[in-house]
C-alpha positions in Angstrom: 0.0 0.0 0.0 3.2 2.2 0.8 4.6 1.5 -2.5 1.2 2.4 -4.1 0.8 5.6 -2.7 4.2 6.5 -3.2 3.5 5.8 -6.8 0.9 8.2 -7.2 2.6 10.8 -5.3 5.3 10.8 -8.3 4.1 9.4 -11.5 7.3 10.1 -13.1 9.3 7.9 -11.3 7.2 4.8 -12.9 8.4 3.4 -15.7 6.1 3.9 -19.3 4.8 0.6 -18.3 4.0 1.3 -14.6 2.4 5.0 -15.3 0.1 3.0 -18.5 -0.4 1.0 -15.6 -1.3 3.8 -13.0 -3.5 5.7 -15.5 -5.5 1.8 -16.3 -5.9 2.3 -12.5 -6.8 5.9 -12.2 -8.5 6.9 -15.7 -11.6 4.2 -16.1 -12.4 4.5 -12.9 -12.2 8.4 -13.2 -14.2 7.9 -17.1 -17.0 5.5 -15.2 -17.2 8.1 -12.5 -17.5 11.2 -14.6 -19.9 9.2 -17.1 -22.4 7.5 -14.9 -22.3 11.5 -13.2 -23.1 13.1 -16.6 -25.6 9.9 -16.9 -27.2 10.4 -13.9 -27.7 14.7 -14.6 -29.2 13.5 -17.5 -31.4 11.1 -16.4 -32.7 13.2 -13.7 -33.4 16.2 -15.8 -35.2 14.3 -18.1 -37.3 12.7 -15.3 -38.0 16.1 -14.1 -39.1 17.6 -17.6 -41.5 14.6 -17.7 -42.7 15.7 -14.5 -43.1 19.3 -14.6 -44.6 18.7 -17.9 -47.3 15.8 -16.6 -47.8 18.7 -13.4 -48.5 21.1 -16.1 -51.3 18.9 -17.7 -53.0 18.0 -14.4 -52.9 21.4 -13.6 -54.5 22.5 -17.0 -57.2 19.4 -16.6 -58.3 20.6 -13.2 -58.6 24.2 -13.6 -61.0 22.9 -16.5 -62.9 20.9 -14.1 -62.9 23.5 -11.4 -64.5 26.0 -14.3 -67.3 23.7 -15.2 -67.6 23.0 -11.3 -67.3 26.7 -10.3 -70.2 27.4 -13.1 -72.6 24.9 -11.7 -72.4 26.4 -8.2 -72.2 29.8 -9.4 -75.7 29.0 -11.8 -77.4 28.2 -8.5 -76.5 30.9 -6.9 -77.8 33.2 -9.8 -80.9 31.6 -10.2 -80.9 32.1 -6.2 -80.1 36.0 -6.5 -83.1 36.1 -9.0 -85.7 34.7 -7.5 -84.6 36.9 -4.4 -84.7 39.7 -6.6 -88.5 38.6 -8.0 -89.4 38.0 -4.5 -88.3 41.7 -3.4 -90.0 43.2 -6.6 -93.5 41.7 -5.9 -93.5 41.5 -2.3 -93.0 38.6 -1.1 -96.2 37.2 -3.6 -95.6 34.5 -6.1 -97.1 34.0 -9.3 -96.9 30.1 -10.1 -98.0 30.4 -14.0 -95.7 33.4 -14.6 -93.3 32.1 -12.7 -92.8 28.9 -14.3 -91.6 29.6 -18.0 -88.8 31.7 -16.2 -87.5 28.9 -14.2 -88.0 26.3 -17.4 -85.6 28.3 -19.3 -83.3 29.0 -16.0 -83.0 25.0 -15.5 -81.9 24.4 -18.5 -78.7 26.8 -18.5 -77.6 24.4 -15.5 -76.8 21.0 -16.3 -77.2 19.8 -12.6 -80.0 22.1 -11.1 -82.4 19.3 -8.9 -84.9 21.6 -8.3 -85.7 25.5 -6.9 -88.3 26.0 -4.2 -89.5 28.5 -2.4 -90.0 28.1 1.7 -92.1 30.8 2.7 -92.1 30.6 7.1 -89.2 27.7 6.5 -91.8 25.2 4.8 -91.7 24.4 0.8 -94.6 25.0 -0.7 -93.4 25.8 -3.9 -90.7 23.6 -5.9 -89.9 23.5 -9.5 -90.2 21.0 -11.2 -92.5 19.3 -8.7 -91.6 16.0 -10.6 -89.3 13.7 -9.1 -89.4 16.0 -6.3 -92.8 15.6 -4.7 -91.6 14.1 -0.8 -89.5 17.7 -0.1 -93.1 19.7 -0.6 -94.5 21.1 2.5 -91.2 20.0 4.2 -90.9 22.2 7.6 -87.0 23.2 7.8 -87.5 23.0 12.0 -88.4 19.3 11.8 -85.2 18.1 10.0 -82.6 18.2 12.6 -79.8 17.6 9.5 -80.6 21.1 7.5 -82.1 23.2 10.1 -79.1 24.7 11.5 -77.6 25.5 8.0 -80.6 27.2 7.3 -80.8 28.6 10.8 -77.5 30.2 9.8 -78.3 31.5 7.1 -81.1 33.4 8.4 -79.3 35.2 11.5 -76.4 36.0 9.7 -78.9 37.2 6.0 -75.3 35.8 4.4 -76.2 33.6 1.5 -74.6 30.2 1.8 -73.9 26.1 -0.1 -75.2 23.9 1.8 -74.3 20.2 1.8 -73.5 17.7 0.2 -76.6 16.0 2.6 -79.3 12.9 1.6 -82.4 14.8 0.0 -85.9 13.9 1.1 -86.9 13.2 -2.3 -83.7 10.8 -2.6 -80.2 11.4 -3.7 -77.4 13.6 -3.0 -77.6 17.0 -2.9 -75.6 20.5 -2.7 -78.1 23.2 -2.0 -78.1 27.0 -2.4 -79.7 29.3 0.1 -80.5 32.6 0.4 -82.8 34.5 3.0 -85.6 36.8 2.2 -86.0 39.7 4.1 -88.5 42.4 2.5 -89.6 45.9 3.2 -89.0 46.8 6.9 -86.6 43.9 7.3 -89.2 41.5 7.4 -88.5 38.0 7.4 -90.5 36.3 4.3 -88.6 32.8 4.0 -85.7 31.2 2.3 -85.2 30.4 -1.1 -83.0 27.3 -2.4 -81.8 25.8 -5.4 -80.4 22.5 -5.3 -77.5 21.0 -7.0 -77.9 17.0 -8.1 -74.8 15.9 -6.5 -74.8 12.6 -7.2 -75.0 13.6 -11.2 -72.3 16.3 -11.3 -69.9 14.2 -8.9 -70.5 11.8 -11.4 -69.5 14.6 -14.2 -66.3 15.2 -12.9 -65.1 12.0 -11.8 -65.8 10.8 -15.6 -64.2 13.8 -17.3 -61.0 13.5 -14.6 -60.6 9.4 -15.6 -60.4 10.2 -18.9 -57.4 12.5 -18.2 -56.2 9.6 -16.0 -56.9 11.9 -13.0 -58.3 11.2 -9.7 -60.2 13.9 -7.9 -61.8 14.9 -5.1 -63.4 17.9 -3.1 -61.5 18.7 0.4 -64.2 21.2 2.7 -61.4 23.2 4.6 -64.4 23.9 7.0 -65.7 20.7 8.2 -62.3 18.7 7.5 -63.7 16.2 5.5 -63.6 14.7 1.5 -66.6 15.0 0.0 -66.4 12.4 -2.9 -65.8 9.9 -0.8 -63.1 9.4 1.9 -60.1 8.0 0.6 -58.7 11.4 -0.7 -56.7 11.1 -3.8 -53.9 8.5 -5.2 -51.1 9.1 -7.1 -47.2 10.9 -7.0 -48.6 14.4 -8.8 -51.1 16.0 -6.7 -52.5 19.8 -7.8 -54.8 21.8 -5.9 -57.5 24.3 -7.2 -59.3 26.3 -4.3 -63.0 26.7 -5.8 -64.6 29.9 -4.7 -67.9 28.6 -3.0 -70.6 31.3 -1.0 -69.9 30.6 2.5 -67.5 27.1 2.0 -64.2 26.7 1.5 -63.6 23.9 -0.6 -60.0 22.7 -2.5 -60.5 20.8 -5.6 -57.7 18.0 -5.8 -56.3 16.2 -8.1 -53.8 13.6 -8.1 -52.4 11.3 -11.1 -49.2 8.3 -11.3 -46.0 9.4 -12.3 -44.7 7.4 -15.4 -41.8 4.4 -14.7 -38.9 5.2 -15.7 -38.0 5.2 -19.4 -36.3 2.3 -20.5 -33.6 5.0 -22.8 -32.7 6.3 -19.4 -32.1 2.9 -17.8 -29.8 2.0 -20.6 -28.2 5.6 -20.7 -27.5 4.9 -16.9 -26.1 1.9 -16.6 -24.7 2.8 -20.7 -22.2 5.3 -20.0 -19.1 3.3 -20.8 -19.6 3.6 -24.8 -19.1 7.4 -24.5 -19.9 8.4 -28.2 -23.3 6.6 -27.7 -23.6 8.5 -24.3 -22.5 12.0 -25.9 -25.0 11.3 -28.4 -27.6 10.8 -26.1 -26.8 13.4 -24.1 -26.8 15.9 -26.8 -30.4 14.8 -27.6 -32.0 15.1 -24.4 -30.6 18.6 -23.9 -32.1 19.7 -26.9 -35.2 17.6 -26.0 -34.9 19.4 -22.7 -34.8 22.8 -24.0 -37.9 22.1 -25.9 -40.0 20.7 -23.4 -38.8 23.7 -21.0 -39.6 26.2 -24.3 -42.8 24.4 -24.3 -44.0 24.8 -20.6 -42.5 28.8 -20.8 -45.0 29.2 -23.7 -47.9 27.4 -21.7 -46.8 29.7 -18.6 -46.6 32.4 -21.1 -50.2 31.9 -22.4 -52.1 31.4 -19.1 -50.8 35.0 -18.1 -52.2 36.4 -20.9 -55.8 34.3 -20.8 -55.6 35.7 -17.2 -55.0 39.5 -18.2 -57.4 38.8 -20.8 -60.2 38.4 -18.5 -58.8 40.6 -16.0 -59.3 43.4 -18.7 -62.9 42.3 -19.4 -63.7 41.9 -16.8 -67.1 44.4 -15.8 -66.1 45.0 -11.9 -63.7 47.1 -10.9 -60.1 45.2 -10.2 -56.6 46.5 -9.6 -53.6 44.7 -8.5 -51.2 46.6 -6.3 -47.6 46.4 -4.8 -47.0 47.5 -1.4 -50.0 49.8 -1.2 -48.8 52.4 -4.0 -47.1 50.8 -7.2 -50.0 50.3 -9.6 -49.3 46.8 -11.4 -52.2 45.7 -12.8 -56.2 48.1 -13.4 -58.7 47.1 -15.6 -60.8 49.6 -17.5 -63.6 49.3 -15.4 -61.6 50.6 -12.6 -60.6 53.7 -14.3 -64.3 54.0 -15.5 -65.9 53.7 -11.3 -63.5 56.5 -10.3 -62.9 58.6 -13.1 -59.2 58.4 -13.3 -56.8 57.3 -15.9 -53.9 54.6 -14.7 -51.5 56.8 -14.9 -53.0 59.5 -12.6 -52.9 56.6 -9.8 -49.1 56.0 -9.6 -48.0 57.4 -6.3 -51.8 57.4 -4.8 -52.1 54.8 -1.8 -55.2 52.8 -2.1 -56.6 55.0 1.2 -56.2 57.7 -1.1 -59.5 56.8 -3.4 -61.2 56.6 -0.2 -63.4 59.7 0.9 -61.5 61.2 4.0 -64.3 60.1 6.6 -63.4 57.2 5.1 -59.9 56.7 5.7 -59.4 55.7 8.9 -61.9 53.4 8.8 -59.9 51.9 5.6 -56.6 51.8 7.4 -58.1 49.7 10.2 -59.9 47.0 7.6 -56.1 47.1 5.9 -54.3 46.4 8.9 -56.8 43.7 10.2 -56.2 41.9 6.5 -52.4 42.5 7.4 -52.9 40.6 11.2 -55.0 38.2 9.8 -52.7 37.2 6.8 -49.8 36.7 9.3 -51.9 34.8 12.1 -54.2 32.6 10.2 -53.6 33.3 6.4 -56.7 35.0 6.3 -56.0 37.9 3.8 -59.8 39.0 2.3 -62.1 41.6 3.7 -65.5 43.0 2.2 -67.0 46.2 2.8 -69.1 48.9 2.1 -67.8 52.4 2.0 -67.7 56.3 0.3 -65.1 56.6 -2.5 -63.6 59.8 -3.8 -64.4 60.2 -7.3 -63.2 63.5 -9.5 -66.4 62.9 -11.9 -68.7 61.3 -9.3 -70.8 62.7 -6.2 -71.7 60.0 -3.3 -70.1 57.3 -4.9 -70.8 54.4 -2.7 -69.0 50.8 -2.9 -68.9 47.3 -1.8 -64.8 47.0 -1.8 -63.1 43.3 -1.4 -59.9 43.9 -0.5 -57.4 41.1 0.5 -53.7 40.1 0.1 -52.6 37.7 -2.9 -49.2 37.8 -2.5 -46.2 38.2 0.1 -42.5 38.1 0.3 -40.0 39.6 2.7 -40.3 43.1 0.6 -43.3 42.4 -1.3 -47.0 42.3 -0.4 -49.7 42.6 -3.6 -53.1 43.5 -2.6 -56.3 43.1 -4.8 -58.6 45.2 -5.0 -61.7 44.7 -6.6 -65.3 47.2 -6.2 -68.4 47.0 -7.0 -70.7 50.2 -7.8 -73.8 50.4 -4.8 -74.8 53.5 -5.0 -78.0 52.8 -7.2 -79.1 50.2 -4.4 -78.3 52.9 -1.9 -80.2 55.3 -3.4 -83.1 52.7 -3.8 -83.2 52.5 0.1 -83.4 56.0 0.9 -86.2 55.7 -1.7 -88.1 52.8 -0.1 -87.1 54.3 3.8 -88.9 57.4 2.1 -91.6 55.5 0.7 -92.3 53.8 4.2 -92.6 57.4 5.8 -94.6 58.8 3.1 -97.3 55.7 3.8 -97.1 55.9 7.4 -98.0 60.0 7.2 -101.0 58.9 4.7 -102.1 56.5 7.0 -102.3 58.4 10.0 -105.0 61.2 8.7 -107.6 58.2 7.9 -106.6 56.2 11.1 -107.5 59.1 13.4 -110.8 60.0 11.8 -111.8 56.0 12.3 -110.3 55.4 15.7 -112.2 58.7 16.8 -115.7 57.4 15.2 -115.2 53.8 16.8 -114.4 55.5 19.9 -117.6 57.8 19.4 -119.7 54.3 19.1 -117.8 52.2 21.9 -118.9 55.5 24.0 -122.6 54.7 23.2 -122.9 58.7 22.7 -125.4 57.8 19.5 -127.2 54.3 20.6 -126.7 51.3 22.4 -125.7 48.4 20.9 -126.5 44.9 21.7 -123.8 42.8 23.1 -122.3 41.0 19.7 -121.9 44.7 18.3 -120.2 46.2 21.6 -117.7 43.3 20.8 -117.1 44.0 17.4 -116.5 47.7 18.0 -114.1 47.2 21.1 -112.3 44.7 19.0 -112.1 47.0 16.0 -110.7 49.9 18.2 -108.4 47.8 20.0 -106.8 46.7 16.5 -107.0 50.5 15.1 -104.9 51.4 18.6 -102.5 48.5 17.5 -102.3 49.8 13.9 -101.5 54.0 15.2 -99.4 52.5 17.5 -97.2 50.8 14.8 -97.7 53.9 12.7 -96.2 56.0 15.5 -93.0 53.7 15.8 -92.5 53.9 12.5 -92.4 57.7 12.2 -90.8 57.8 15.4 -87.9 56.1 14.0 -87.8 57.4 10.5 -87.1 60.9 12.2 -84.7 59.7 14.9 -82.4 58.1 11.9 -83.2 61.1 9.2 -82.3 63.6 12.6 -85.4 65.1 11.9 -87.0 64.4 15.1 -87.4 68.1 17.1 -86.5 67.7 21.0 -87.4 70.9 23.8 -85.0 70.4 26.8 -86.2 72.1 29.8 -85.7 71.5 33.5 -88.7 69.5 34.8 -89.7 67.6 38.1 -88.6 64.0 37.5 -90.5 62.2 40.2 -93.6 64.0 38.8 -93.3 62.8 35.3 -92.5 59.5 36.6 -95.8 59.7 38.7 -97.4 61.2 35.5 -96.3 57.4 33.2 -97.5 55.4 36.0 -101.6 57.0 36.0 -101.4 56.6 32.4 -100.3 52.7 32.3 -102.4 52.1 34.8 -105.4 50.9 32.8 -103.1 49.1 30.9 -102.2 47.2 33.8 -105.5 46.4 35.3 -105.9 44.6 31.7 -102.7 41.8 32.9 -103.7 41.9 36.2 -100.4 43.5 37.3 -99.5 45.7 40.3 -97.4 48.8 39.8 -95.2 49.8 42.4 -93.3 52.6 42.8 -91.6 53.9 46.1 -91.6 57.6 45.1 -88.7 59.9 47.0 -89.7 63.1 49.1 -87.3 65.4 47.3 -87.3 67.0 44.0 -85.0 65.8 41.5 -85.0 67.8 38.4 -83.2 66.7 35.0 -83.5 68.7 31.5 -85.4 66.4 29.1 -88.1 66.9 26.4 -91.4 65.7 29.1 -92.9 64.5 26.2 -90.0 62.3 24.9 -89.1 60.9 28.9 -92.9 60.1 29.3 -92.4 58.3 25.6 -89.9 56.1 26.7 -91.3 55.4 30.7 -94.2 54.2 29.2 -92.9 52.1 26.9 -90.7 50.0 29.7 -93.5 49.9 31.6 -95.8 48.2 29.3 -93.4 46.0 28.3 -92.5 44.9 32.1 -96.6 44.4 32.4 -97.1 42.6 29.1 -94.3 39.6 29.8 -95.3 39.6 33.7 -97.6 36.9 34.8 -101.0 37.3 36.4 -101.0 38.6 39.9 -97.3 40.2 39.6 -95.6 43.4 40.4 -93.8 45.6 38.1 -91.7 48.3 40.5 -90.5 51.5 39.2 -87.5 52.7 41.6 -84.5 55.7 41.6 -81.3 55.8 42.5 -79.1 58.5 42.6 -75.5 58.7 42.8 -73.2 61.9 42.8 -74.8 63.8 40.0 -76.5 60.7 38.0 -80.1 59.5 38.3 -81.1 55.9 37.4 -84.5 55.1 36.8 -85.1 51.2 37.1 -88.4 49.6 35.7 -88.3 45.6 36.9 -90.8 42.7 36.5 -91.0 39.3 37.5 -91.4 37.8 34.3 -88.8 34.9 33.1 -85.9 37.4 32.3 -84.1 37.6 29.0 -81.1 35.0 28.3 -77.6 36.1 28.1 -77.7 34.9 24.2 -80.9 37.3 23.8 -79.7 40.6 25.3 -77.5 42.3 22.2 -81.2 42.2 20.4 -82.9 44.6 23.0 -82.4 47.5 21.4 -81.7 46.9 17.8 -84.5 47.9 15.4 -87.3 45.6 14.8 -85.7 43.5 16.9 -87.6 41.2 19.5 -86.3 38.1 21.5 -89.0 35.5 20.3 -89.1 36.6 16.9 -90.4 34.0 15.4 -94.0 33.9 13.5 -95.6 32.1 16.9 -94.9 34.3 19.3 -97.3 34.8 22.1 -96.3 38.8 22.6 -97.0 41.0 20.3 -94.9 43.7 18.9 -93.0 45.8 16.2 -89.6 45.0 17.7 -89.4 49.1 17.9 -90.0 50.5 21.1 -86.5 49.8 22.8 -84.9 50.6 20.0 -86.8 54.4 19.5 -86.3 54.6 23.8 -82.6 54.3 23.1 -82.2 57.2 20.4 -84.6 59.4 22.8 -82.6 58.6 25.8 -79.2 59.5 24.3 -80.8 62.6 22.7 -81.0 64.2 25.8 -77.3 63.5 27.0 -78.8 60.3 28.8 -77.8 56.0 28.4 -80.1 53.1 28.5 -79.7 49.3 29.2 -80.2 46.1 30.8 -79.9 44.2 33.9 -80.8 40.6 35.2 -83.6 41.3 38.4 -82.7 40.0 41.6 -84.6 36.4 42.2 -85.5 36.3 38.4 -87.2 38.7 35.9 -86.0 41.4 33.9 -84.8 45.2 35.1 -84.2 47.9 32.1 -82.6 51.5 33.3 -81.9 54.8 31.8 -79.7 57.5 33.2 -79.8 61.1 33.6 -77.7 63.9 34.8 -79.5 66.0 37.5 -79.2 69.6 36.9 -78.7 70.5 40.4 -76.0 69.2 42.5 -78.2 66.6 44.9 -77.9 67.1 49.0 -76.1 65.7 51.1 -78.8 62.6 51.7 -79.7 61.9 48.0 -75.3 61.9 47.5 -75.2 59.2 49.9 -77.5 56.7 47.7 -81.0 57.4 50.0 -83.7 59.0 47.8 -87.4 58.5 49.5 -86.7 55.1 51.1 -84.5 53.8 48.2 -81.4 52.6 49.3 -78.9 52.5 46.5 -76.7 48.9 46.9 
């Protein structure tokens, strides 16, 4: 081994023969080394063309099959959106004959539509084509424990959302569009669906994806689970396609065998002793490497212009933007909405085409997207706001703004609007419209409350019993139907800031005392008690009387209306430092913790559903709220002690209260 090593350490002491023999010891091994190295390159660049290019194809099959999937969701939730829109238009009524052509010719632009139906109080009773689909008529969403809560959901949030897939009543598989109905004064009409066969467009895709010797299936990020069946996908290549779905998150997968390897590449491996063969070879795949990586550059190539293609044509408004002020990518219809040509935004940040009350608003919705994006990868937010617009007054939009893109330096944000200010402009119209009918209404009201009150008096003739009852019962309705009237006005001023107030200094205790006489009759009607512990001294606060005795009366009658029989309803003060409380508590069955952020929204009630034994317009907490902080005063709501509910409001006393009301005693009331 000494010798050997020697040897190589100086070649030139060998003889001819010994360094022929030295370099038959060094050089094949060195040739077979280098060869099977080159070999090897080879080989795997090869394998990896075939790869990226079999990628490529997959990739190009599935976003074919998410189009035609994306298009049969997206055709239920048109058809959804127009029976909404019909629904809206005629008020809630539905026309079965004129009705029916429409959705004829709607089915047939959507290969997979099941059926549509209409579920007006949650309950079918009108679905199209009523063939093949005869068990889901009259079907009562409450009574099926497995769609319920996605309807529920759907209704409490008024978000549109897929449903499914789930086991239909009428049979099969089904994927089911739903939207909620709300109509003039945020009433709730029903829910309309449209349902997706399945079992038939599963079907669709799984053909078209074996044909491409494909596997595929549909991942729901949401609920964790495959939806074509459980096993996933099989195969080396796998390609994923997220598929824009209202209210789901779904991945479409795809997965497909990698090919063996090529028998030329087996041979060039173990081949790379006969060098011109191998040089030969290797020659040929480079060039057949440069062409299949020319080839995918050019498919690369034309999927970025099919993309800018659309982006341009696209009729919303869209932009594409790099760290909040390089411009990269706006489509027509974005210079169009604002009035601006692409060059005049260069250097403008996107808060910039924001109005200025706007802005800050803006830069909290960006930031959020920014948290969210780190945290969870959430990066899309959707909101309505003003936009600045040189050729445009009141432009209103619904913005989607999200991040698409980040590196270290880079983050791209799209930006895509959508022009609202007709629909705005529609609801001042209809809020307009409501007051307008509510003003005609009360003129005619008055004159036929005061003629039934003129004959409930008896001031002309008696009436036998049977009459007497009708009368009472049709002024009792007509005081339902001014009282309505009266909410609504009430709060078409206090949100149009129309609503006149007169502060002056008055006697609080007396007002109080004032409420009480007047619910009194009221009260008799429940059988209810009305207690109220009135203090010695005068405490005066600087409201509009009218307004304070307004909202007293309306706690009070709501305390006697959900109190039992035989109960109490105490009115009470406390008074600390320069604050009054007012506290109106009953003995009723309280108001869950889920229930209390609806107290004081508009038309707004805890049971609200189409059963519910108290009656209502879900406006009278909502109007006491707006009254109370229009004179410089807060309202809410506490559990009672030993059940029932208590509802406060809070004034400032215009004097600065003695030394016995400071200390929390006011006419027997000891503040706790």
């Amino acid at each position: 081994m000494f010798q050997l090593l020697s040897r190589l350490c100086n070649p030139l002491s060998l003889s001819p023969l010994g360094r022929v023999r030295l370099l038959g010891w060094i050089l094949p091994p060195a040739l077979l080394i280098a060869l099977l190295a080159l070999s090897e390159l080879a080989v795997r660049a090869e394998f990896q063309s075939d790869r990226q290019t079999r990628l490529l194809a997959i990739n190009q099959d599935l976003a074919s099959l998410a189009s035609l999937l994306t298009y049969e969701l997206h055709a239920a939730q048109y058809f959804t959106l127009g029976l909404k829109a019909y629904l809206e238009t005629n008020d809630g009524h539905v026309d079965e004959k004129a009705l029916a052509p429409w959705l004829t010719e709607l089915q047939e632009r959507g290969a997979h539509i099941r059926n549509i139906a209409l579920a007006p109080d949650n309950r079918i009773s009108y679905i199209y084509p009523l063939e093949g689909n005869e068990a889901a008529l009259g079907l009562y969403y409450p009574d099926v424990p497995a769609q319920w809560p996605g309807v529920k959901a759907v209704i409490e949030t008024r978000q549109p959302k897929l449903i499914g897939p789930f086991q239909l009543r009428q049979g099969g598989l089904g994927l089911v569009y739903r939207e909620a109905i709300f109509l003039h004064e945020n009433q709730y009409w029903g829910v309309v669906s449209t349902a997706i066969n399945a079992d038939s467009l599963f079907a669709a895709l799984l053909e078209r994806a074996g044909r491409n010797g494909m596997s595929i299936n549909i991942y729901d990020r949401e609920q964790a689970q495959w939806l074509m069946g459980n096993d996933g996908v099989s195969g080396d290549l796998q390609e994923v396609i997220a598929i824009p779905v209202v209210g789901r998150q779904w991945d479409l997968v795809a997965g497909a065998d990698m090919m063996q390897m090529p028998l030329r590449l087996t041979l060039v491996r173990w081949g790379g002793w006969l060098l011109a063969l191998f040089s030969a070879y290797l020659l040929l795949q480079f060039i057949r490497s440069l062409s299949a990586r020319m080839q995918a550059n050019r498919a690369l190539e034309d999927s970025q212009k099919r993309f800018k293609r659309v982006f341009s044509a696209s009729p919303q408004a869209m932009a594409l933007i790099e760290n909040d002020a390089l411009w990269l990518e706006v489509n027509p219809s974005f210079c169009a909405l604002l009035g601006l040509q692409p060059d005049e935004l260069q250097g403008k940040k996107i808060v910039d085409l924001f109005d200025s009350a706007e802005q800050e608003r803006v830069l909290a919705a960006m930031q959020e997207i920014d948290n969210s994006f780190v945290i969870n990868n959430a990066h899309f937010k959707q909101f309505e706001a003003h936009l600045a617009s040189p050729v445009t007054d009141n432009l209103m939009g619904l913005v989607s703004l999200g991040i698409c893109y980040r590196t270290a330096k880079k983050t791209h944000w799209t930006l895509q609007i959508i022009d609202i200010s007709e629909r705005i402009r529609l609801d001042n119209l209809k809020r307009d419209f409501v007051s307008m009918v509510s003003h005609e209404l009360r003129t005619p009201l008055t004159s036929i409350l005061g003629g039934l009150k003129l004959l409930a008096s008896g001031s002309f003739s008696e009436f036998d019993e049977n009459a007497t009852k009708i009368i009472n019962i049709a002024l009792q309705n007509g005081e339902r139907l001014s009282l309505l009237i009266n909410d609504l006005l009430d709060m078409e001023k206090l949100v149009a800031g129309k609503m006149q107030f007169q502060l002056q200094e008055h006697n609080l205790v007396a007002l109080l005392k004032q409420s009480l006489e007047s619910i009194e009759p009221y009260a008799a009607e429940y059988q209810v008690r009305l207690v109220f512990d009135a203090p010695e001294k005068e405490l005066r606060v600087k409201v509009d009387d009218s307004r304070l005795l307004q909202v007293v009366a309306n706690l009070l009658s709501n305390a006697v209306k959900f109190s039992p029989p035989n109960a109490e309803v105490s009115l009470s003060i406390e008074v600390v430092n320069t604050q009054v409380k007012v506290i109106v508590c009953d003995q009723g069955e309280g108001i869950a913790p889920a229930d209390q952020s609806k107290l004081f929204k508009r038309f707004s009630q805890v049971d609200s559903s189409s059963t519910r034994k108290k009656g209502g317009t879900g406006l009278g907490l909502a109007i006491s709220k707006e009254l109370i902080e229009m004179m410089e005063g807060s309202i809410g709501y506490q559990p009672a002690p030993g059940g029932g509910a208590c509802f406060y409001f809070e004034l400032t006393l215009v004097d600065e209260p003695n030394k016995d009301i400071a200390s929390g005693e006011v006419g027997g009331v000891q503040r706790e």
